[in-house]
Backbone as a ProteinNet text record, in pm:
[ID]
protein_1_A
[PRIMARY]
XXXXXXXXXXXXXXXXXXXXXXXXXXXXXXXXXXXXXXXXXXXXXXXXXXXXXXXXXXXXXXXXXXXXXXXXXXXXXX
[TERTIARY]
2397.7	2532.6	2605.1	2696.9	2747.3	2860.8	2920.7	3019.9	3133	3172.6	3299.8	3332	3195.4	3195.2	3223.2	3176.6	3240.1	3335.5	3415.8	3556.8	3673.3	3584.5	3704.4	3708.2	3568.9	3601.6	3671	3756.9	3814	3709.2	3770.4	3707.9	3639.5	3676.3	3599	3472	3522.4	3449.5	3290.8	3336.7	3233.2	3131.3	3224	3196.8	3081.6	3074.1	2994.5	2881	2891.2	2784.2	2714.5	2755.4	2666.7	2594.7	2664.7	2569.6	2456	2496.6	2377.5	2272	2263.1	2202.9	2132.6	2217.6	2118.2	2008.2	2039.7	1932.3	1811.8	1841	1728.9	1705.8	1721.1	1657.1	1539.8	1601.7	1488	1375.7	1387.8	1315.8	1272.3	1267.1	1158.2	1066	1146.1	1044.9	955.1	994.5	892.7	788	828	698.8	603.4	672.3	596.4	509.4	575.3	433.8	302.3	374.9	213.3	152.3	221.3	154.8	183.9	290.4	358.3	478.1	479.7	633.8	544.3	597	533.2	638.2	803.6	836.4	840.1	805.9	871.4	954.4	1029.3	1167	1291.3	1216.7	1345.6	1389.3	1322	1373.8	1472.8	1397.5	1511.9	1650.5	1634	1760.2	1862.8	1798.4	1893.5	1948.8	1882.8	1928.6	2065.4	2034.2	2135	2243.1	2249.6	2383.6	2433.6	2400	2393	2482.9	2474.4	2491.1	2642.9	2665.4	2754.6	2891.3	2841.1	2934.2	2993.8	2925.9	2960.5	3048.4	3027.1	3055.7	3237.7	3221.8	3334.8	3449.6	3365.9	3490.3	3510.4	3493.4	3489.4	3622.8	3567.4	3752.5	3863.1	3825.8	3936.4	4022.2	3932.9	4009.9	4077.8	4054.5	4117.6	4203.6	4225.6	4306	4422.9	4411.4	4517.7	4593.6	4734.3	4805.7	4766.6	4790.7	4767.2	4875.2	4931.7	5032	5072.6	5201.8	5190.1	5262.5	5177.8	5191.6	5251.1	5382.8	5451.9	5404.5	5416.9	5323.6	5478.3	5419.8	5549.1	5601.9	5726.3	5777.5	5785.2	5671.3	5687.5	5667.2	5687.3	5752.8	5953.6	5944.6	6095.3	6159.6	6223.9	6308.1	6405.3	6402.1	6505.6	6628.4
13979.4	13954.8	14088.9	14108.4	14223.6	14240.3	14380.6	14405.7	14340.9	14360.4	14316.8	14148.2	14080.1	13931.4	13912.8	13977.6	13964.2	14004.4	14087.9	14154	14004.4	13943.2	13753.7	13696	13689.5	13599.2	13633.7	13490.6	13546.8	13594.3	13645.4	13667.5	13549.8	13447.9	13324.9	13253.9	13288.9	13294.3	13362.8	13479.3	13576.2	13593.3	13610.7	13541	13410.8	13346.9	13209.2	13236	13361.5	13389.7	13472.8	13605.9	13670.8	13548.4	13473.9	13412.5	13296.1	13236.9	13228.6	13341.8	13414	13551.8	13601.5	13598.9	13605.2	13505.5	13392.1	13297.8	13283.7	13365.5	13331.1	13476.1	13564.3	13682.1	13644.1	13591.1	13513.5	13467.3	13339	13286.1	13383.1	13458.2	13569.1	13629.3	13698.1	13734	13665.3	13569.6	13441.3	13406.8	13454.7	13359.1	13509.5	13637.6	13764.6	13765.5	13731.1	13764.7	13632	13519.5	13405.9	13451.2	13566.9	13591.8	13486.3	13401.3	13356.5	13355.8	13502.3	13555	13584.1	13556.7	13601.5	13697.7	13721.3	13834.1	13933.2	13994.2	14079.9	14178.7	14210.8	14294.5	14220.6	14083.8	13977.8	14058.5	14040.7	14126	14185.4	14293.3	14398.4	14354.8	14271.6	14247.1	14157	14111.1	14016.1	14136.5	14244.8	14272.3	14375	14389.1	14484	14430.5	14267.8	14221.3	14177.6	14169.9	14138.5	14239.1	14378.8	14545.4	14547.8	14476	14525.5	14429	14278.6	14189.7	14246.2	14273.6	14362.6	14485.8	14560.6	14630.1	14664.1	14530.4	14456.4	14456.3	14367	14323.3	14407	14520.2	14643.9	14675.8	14711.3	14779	14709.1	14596.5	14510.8	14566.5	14513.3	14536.3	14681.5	14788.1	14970.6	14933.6	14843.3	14843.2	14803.9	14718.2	14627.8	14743.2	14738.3	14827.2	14808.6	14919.7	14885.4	14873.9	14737.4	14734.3	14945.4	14941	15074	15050.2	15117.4	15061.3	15211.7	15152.7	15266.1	15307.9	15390.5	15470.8	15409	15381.3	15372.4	15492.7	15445.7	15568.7	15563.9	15606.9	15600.3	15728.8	15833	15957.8	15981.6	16000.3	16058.6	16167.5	16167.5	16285.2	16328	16482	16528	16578
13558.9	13603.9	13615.2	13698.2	13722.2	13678.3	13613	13583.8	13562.2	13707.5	13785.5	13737.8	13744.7	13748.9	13606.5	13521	13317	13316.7	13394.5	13329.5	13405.5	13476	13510.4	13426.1	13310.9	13242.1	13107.8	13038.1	12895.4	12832.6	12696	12545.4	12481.8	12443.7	12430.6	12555.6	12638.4	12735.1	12721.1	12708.1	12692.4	12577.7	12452	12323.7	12339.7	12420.5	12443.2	12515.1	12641.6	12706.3	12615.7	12569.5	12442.5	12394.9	12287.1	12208.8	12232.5	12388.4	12473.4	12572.5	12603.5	12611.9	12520.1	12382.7	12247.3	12247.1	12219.4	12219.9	12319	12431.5	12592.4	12509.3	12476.5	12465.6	12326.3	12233.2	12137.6	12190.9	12253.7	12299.3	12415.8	12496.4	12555.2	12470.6	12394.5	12261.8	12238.3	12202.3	12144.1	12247.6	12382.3	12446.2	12487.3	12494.4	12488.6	12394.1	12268.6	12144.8	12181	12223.8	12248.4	12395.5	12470.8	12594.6	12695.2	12680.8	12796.5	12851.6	12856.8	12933.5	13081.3	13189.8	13305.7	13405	13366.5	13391.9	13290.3	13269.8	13151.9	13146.8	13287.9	13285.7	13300	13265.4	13235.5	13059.1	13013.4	12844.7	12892.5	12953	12997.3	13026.9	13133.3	13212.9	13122	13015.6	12917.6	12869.4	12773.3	12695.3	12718.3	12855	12904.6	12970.9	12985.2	13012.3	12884.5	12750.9	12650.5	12593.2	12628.1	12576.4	12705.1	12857	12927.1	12878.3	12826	12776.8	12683.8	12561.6	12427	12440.6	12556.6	12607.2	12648.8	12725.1	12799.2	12696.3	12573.1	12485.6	12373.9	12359.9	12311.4	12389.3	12527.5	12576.3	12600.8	12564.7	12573.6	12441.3	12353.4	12208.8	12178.1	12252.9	12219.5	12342.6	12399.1	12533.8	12449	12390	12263.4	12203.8	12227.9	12099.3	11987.4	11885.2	11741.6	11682.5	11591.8	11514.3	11400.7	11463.4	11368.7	11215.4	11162.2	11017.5	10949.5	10856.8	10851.1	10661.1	10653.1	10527.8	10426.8	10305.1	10223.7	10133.5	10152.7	10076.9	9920.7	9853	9760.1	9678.9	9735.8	9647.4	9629.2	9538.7	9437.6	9552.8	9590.4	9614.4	9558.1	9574.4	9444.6	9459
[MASK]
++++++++++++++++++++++++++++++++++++++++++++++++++++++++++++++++++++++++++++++

């Protein structure tokens, strides 16, 4: 899936495709080690929309202001 096409969907959204992506990437594994995977740059191609989703919602979150948190004053002045 391309870029452009993950940055439409929400965070929950996405959140849902990762953790299906995870699971098809398991199960590849699983059929590589019994020797019945018959693409095998399918791996590949999971794991790296897997890495662009993650990716995605990474800059979302530094895109987010950060609450600023004010230091307390707790030295004496004299």
């Amino acid at each position: 899936m391309k870029a452009f096409e993950l940055r439409e969907l929400s965070d929950t959204e996405l959140i849902k495709r990762i953790q299906e992506e995870e699971d098809n990437l398991a199960n590849l594994r699983f059929q590589k080690v019994i020797s019945q995977l018959e693409n095998p740059m399918k791996l590949r191609s999971t794991k790296k929309d897997i890495s662009r989703m993650k990716t995605i919602l990474r800059e979302r979150q530094l895109k987010q202001p950060e609450p600023k948190t004010v230091p307390p004053d707790n030295q004496k002045k004299a």
